[in-house]
Biopython code that builds the backbone (N, CA, C, O; Angstrom):
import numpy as np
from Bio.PDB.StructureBuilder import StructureBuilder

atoms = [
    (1, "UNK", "N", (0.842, -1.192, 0.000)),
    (1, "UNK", "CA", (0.000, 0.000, 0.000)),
    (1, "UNK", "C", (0.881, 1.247, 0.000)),
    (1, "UNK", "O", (2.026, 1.147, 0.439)),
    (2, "UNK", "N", (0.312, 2.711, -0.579)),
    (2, "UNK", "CA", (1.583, 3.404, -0.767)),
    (2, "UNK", "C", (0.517, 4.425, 0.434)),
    (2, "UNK", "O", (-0.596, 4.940, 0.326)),
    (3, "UNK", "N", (1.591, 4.356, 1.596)),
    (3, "UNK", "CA", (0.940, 4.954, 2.756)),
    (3, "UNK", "C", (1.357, 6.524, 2.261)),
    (3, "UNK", "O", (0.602, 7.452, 2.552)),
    (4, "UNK", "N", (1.977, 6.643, 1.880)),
    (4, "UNK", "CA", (2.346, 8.295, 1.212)),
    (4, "UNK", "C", (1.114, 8.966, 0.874)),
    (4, "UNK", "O", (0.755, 10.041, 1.354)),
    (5, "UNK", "N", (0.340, 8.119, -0.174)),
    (5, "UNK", "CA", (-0.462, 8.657, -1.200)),
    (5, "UNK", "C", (-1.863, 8.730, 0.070)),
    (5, "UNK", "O", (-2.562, 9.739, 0.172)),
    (6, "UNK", "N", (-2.089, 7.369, 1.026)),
    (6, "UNK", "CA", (-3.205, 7.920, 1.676)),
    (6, "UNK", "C", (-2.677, 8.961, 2.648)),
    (6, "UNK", "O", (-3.511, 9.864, 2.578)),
    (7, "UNK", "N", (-1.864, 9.274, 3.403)),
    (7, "UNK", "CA", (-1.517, 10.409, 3.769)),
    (7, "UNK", "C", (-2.028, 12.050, 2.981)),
    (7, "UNK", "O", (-2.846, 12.934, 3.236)),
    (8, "UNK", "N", (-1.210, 11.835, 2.146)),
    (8, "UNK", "CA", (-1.590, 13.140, 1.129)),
    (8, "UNK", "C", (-3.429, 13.030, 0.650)),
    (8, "UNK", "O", (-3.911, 14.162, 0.655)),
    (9, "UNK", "N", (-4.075, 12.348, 0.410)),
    (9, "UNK", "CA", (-5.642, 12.229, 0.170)),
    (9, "UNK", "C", (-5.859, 12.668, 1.552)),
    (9, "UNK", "O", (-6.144, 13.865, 1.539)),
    (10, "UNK", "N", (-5.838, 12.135, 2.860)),
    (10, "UNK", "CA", (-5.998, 12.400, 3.914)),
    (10, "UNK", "C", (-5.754, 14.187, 4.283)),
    (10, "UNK", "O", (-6.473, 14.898, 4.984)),
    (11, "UNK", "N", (-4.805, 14.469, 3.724)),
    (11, "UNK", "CA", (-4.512, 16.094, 4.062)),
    (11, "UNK", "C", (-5.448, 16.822, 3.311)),
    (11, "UNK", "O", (-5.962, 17.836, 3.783)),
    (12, "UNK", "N", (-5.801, 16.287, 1.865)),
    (12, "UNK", "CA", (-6.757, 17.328, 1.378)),
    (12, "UNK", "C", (-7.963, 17.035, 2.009)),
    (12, "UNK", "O", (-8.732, 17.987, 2.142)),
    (13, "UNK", "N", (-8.436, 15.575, 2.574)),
    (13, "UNK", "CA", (-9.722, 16.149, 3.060)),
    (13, "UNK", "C", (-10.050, 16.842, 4.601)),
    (13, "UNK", "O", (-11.125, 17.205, 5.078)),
    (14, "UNK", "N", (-8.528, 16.870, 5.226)),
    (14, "UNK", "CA", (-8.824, 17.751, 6.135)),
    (14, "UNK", "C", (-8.615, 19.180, 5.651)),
    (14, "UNK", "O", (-9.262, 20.054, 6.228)),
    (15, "UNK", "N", (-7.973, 19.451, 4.880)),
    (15, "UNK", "CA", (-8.200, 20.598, 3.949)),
    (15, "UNK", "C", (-10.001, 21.263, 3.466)),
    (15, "UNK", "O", (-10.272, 22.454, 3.623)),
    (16, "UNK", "N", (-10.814, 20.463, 3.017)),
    (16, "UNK", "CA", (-11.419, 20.783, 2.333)),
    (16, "UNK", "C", (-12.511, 20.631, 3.500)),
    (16, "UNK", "O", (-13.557, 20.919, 2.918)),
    (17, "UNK", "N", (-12.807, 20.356, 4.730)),
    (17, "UNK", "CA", (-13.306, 19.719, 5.698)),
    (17, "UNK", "C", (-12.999, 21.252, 6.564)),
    (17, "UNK", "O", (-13.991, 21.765, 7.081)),
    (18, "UNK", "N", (-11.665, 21.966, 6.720)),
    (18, "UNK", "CA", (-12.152, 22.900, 7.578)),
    (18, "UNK", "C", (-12.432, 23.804, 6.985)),
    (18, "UNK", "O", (-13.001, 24.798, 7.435)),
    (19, "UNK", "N", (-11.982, 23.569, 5.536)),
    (19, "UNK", "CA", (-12.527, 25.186, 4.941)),
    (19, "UNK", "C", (-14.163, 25.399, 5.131)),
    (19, "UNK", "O", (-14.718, 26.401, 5.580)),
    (20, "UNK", "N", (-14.833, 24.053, 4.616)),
    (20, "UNK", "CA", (-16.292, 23.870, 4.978)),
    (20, "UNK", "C", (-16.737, 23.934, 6.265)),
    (20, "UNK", "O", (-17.610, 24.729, 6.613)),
    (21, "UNK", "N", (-16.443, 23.505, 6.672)),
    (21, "UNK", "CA", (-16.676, 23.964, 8.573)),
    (21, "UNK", "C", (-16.698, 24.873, 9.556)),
    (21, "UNK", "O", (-16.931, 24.525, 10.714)),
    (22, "UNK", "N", (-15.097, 26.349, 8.267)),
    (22, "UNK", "CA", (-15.344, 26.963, 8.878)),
    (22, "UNK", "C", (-15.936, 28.084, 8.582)),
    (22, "UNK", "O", (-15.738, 29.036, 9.336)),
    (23, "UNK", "N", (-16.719, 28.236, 7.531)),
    (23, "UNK", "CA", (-16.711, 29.081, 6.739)),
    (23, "UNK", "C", (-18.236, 29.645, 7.861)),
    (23, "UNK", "O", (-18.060, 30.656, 8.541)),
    (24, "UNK", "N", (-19.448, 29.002, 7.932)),
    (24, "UNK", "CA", (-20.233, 30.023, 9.024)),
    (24, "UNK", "C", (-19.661, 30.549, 10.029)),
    (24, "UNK", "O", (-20.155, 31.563, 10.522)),
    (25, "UNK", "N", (-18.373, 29.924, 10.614)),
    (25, "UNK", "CA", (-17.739, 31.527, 11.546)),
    (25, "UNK", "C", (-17.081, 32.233, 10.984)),
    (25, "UNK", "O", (-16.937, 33.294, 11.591)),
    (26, "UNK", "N", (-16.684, 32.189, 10.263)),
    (26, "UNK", "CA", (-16.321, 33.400, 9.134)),
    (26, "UNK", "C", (-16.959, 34.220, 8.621)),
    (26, "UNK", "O", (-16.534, 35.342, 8.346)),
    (27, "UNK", "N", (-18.016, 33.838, 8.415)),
    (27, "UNK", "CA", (-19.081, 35.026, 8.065)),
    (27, "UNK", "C", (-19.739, 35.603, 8.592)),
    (27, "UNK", "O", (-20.056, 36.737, 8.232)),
    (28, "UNK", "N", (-20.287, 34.893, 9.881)),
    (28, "UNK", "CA", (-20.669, 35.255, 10.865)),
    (28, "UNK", "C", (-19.356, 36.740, 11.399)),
    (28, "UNK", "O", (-19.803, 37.887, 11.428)),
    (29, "UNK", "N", (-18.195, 36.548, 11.679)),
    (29, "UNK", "CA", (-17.322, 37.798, 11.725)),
    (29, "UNK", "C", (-17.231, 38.549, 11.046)),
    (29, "UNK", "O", (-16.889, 39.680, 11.391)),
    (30, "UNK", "N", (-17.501, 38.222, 9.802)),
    (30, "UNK", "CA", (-17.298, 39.154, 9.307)),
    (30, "UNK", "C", (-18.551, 40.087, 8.881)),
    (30, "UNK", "O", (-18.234, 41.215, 8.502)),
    (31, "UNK", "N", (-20.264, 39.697, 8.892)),
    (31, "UNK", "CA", (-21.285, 40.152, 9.062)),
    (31, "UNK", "C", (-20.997, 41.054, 10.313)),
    (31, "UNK", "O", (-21.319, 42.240, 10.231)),
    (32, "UNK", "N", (-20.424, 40.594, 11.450)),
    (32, "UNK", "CA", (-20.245, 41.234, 12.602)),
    (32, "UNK", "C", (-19.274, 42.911, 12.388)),
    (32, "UNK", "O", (-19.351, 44.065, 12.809)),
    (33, "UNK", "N", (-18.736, 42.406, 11.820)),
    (33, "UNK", "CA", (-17.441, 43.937, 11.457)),
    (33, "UNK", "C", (-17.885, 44.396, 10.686)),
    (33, "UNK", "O", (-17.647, 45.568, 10.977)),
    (34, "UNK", "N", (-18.664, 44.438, 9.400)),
    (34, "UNK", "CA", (-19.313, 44.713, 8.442)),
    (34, "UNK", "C", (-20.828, 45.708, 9.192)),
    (34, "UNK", "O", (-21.549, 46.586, 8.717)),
    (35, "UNK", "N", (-20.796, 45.200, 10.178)),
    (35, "UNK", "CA", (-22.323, 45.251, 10.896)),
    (35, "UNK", "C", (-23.255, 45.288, 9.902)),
    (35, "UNK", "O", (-23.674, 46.418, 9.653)),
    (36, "UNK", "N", (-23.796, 44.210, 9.132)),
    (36, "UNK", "CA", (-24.410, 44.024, 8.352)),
    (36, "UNK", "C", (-25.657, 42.552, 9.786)),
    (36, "UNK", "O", (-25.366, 41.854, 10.757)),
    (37, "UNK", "N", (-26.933, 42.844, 9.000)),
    (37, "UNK", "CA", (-27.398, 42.197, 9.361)),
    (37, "UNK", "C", (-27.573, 40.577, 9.963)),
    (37, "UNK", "O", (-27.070, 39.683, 9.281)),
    (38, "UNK", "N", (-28.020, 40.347, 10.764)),
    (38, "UNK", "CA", (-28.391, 41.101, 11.918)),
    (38, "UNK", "C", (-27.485, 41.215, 13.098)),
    (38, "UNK", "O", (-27.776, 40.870, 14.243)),
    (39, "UNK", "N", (-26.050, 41.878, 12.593)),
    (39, "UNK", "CA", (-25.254, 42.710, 13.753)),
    (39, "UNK", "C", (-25.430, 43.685, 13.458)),
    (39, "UNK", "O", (-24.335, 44.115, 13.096)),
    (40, "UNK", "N", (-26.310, 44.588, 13.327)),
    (40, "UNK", "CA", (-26.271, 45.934, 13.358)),
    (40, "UNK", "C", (-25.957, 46.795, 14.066)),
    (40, "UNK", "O", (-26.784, 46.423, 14.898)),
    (41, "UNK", "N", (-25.413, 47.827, 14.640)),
    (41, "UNK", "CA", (-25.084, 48.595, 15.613)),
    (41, "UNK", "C", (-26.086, 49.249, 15.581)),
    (41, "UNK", "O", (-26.581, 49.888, 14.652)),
    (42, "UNK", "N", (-26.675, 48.980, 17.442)),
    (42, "UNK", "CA", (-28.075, 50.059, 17.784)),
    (42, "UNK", "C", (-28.232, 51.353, 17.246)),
    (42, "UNK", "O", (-27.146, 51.931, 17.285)),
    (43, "UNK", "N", (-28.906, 51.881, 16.880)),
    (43, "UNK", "CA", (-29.128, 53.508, 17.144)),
    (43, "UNK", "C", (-28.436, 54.231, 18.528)),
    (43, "UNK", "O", (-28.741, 53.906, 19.675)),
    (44, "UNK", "N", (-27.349, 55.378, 18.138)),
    (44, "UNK", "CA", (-27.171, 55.838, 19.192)),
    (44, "UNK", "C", (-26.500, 55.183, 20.340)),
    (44, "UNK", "O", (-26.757, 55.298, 21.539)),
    (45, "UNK", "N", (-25.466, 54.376, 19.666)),
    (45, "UNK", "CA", (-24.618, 53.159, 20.492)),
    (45, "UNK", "C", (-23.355, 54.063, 20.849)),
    (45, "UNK", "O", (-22.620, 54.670, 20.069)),
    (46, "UNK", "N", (-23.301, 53.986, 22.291)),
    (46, "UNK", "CA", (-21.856, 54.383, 22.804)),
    (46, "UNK", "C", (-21.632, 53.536, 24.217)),
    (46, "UNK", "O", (-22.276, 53.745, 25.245)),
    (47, "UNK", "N", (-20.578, 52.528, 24.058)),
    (47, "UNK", "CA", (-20.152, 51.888, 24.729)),
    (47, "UNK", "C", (-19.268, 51.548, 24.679)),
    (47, "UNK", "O", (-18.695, 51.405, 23.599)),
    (48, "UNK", "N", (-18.534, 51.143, 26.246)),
    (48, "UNK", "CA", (-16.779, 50.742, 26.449)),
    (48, "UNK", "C", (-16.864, 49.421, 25.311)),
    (48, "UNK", "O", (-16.018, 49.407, 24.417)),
    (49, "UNK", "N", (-17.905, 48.313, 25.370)),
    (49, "UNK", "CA", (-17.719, 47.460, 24.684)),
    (49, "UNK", "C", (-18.462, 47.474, 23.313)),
    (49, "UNK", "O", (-19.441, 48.186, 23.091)),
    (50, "UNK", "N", (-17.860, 46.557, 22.353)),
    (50, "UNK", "CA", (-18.469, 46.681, 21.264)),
    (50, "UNK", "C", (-19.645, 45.951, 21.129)),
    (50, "UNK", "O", (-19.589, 44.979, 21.882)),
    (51, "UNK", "N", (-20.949, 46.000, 20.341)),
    (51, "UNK", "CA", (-22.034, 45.313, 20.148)),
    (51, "UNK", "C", (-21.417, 43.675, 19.641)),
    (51, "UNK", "O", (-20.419, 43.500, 18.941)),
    (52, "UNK", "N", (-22.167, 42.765, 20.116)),
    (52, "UNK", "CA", (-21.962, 41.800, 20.060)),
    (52, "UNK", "C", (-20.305, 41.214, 20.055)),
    (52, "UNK", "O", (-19.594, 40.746, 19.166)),
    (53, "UNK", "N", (-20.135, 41.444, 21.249)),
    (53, "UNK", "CA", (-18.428, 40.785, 21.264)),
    (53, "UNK", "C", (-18.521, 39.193, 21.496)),
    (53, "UNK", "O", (-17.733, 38.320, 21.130)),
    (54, "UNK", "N", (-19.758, 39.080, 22.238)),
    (54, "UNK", "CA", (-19.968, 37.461, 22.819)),
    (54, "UNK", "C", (-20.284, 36.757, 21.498)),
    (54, "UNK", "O", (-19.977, 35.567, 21.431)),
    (55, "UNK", "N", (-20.662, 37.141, 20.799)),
    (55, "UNK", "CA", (-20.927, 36.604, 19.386)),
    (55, "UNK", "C", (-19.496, 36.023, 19.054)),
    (55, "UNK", "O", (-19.054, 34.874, 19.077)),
    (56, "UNK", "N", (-18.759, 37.632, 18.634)),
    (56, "UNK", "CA", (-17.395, 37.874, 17.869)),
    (56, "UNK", "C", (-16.390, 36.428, 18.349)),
    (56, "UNK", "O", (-15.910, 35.579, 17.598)),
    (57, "UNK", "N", (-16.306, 36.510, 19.636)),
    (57, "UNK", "CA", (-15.953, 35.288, 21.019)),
    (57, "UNK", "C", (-16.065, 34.092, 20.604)),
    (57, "UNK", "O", (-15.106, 33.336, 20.445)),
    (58, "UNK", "N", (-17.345, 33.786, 20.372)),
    (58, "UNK", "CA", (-18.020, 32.434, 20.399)),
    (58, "UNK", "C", (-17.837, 32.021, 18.936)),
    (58, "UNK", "O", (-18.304, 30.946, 18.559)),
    (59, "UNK", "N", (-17.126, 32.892, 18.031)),
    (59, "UNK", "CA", (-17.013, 32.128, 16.412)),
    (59, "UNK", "C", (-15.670, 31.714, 16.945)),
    (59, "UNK", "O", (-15.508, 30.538, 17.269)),
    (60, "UNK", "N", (-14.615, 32.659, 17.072)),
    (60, "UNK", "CA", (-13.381, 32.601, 17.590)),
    (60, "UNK", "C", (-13.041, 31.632, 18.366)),
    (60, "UNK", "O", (-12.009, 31.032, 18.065)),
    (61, "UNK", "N", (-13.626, 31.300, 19.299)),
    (61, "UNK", "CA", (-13.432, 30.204, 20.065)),
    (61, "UNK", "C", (-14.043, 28.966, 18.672)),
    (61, "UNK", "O", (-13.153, 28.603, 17.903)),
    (62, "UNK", "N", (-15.294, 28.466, 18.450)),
    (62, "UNK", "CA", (-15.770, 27.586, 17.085)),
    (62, "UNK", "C", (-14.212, 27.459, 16.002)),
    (62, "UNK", "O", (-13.639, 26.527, 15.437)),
    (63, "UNK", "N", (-14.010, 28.755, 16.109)),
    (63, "UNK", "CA", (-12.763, 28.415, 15.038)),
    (63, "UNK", "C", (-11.709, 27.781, 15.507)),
    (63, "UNK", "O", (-11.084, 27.155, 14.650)),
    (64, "UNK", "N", (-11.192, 27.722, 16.881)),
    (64, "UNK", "CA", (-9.882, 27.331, 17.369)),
    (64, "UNK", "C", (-10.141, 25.788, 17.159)),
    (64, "UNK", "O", (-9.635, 24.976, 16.384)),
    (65, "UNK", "N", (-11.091, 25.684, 18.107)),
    (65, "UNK", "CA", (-11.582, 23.948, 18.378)),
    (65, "UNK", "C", (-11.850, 23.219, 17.200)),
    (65, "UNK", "O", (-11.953, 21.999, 17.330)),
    (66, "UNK", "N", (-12.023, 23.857, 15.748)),
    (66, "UNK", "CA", (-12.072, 23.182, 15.011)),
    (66, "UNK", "C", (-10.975, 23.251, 14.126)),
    (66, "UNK", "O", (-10.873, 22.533, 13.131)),
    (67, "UNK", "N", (-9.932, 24.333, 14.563)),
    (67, "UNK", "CA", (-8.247, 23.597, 14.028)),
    (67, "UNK", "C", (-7.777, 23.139, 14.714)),
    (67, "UNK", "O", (-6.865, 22.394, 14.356)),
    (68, "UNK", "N", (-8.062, 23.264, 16.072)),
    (68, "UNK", "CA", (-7.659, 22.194, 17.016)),
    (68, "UNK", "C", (-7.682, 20.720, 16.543)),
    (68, "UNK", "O", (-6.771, 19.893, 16.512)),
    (69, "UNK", "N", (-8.970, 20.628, 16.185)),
    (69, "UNK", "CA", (-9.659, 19.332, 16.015)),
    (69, "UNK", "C", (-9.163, 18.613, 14.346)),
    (69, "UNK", "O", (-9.331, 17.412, 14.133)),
    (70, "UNK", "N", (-8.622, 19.449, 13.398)),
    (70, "UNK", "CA", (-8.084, 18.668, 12.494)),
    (70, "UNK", "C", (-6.611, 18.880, 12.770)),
    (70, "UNK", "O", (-6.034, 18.101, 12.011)),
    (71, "UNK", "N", (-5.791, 19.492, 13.420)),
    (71, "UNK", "CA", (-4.461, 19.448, 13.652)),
    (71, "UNK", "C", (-4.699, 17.995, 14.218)),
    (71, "UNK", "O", (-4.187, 17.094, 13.553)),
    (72, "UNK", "N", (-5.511, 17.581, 15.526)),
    (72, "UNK", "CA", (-5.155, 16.397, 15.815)),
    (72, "UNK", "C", (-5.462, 15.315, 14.984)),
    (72, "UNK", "O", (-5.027, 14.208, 15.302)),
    (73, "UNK", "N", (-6.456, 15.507, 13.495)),
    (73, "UNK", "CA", (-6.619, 14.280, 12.885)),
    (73, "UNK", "C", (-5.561, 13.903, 12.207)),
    (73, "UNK", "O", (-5.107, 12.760, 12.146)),
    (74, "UNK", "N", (-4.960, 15.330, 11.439)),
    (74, "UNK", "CA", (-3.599, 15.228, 10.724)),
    (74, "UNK", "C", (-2.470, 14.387, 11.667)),
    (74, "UNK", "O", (-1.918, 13.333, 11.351)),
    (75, "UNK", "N", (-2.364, 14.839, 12.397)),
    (75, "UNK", "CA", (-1.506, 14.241, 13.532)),
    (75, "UNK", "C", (-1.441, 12.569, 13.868)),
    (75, "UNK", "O", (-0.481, 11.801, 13.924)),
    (76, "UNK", "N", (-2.871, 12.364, 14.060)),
    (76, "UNK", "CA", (-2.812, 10.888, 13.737)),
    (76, "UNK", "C", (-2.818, 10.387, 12.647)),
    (76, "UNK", "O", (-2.817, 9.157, 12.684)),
    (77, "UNK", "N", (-2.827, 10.991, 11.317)),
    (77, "UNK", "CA", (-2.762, 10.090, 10.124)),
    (77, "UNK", "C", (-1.367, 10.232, 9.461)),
    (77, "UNK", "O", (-0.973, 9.689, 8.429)),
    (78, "UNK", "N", (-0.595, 11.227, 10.424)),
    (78, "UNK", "CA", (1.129, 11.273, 10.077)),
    (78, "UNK", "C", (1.595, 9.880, 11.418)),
    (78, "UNK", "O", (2.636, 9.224, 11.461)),
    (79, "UNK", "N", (0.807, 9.836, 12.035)),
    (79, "UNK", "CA", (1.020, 8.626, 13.140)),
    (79, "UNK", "C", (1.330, 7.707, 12.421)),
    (79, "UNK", "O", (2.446, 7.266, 12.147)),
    (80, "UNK", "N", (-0.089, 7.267, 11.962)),
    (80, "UNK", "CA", (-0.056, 5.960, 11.434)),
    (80, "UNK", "C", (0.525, 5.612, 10.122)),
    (80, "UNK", "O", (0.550, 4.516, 9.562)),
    (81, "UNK", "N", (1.131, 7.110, 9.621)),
    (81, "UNK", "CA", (2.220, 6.556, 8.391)),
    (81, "UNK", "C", (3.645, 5.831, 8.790)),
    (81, "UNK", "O", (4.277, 4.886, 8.316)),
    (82, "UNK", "N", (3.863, 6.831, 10.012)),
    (82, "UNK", "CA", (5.079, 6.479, 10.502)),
    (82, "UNK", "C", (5.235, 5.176, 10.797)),
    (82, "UNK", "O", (6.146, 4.406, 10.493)),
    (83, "UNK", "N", (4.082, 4.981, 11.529)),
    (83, "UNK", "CA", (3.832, 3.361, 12.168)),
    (83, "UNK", "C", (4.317, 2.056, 11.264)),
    (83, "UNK", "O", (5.065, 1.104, 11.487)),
    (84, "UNK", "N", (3.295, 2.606, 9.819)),
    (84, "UNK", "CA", (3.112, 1.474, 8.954)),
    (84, "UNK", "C", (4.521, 1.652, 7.996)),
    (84, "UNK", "O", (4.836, 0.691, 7.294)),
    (85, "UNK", "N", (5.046, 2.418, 7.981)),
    (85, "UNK", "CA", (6.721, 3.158, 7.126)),
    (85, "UNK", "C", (7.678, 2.117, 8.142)),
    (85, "UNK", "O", (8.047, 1.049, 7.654)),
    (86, "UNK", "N", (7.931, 2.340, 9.066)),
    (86, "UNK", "CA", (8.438, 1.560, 10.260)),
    (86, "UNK", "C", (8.441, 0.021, 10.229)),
    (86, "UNK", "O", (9.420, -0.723, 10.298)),
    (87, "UNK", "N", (7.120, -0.305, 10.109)),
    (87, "UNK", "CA", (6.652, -1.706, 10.085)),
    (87, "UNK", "C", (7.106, -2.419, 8.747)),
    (87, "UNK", "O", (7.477, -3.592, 8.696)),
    (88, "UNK", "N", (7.025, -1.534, 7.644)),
    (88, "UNK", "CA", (7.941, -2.228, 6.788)),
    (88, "UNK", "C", (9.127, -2.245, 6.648)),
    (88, "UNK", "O", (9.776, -3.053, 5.984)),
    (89, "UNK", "N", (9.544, -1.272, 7.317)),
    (89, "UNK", "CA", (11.602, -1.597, 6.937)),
    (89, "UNK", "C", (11.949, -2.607, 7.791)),
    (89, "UNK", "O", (13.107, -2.999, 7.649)),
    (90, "UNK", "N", (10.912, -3.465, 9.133)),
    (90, "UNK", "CA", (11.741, -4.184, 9.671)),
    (90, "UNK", "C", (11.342, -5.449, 9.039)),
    (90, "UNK", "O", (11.941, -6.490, 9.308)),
]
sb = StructureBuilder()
sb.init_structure("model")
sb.init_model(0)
sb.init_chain("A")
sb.init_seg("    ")
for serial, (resi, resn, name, xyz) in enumerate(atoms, 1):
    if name == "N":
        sb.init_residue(resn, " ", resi, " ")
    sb.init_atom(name, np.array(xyz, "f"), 0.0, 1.0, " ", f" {name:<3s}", serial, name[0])
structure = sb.get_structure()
């Protein structure tokens, strides 16, 4: 089996897996900075904090955990190359 080649298939679909995944918090931020609907900035808004930061937060955080979450798949599928690379030279 050429563990190379599933490796590399394996990277594009974590590739193509977070782009899809992450793309509603992405827009979601960027609707938010945009203040485009429905983040709009109230009428007559003056505050230390900005309108919807817990929002802004809660994509930001969505986004970490889900490169979190394919760094560790990548991680195990460079595992198990090594493993099976290993297993054949002996």
């Amino acid at each position: 089996m050429n563990y190379l080649a599933h490796v590399h298939s394996r990277t594009q679909f974590f590739r193509f897996f977070y782009a899809e995944a992450s793309a509603p918090f992405i827009e979601a931020q960027r609707k938010i900075s945009a203040h485009e609907p429905p983040f709009e900035y109230p009428l007559g808004y003056e505050d230390s904090e900005p309108p919807f930061l817990d929002e802004w937060q809660q994509n930001d955080d969505a986004l970490a955990v889900l490169g979190e979450s394919v760094v560790s798949m990548a991680s195990e599928a460079i595992h198990l190359y090594i493993r099976a690379w290993i297993a054949d030279l002996v």
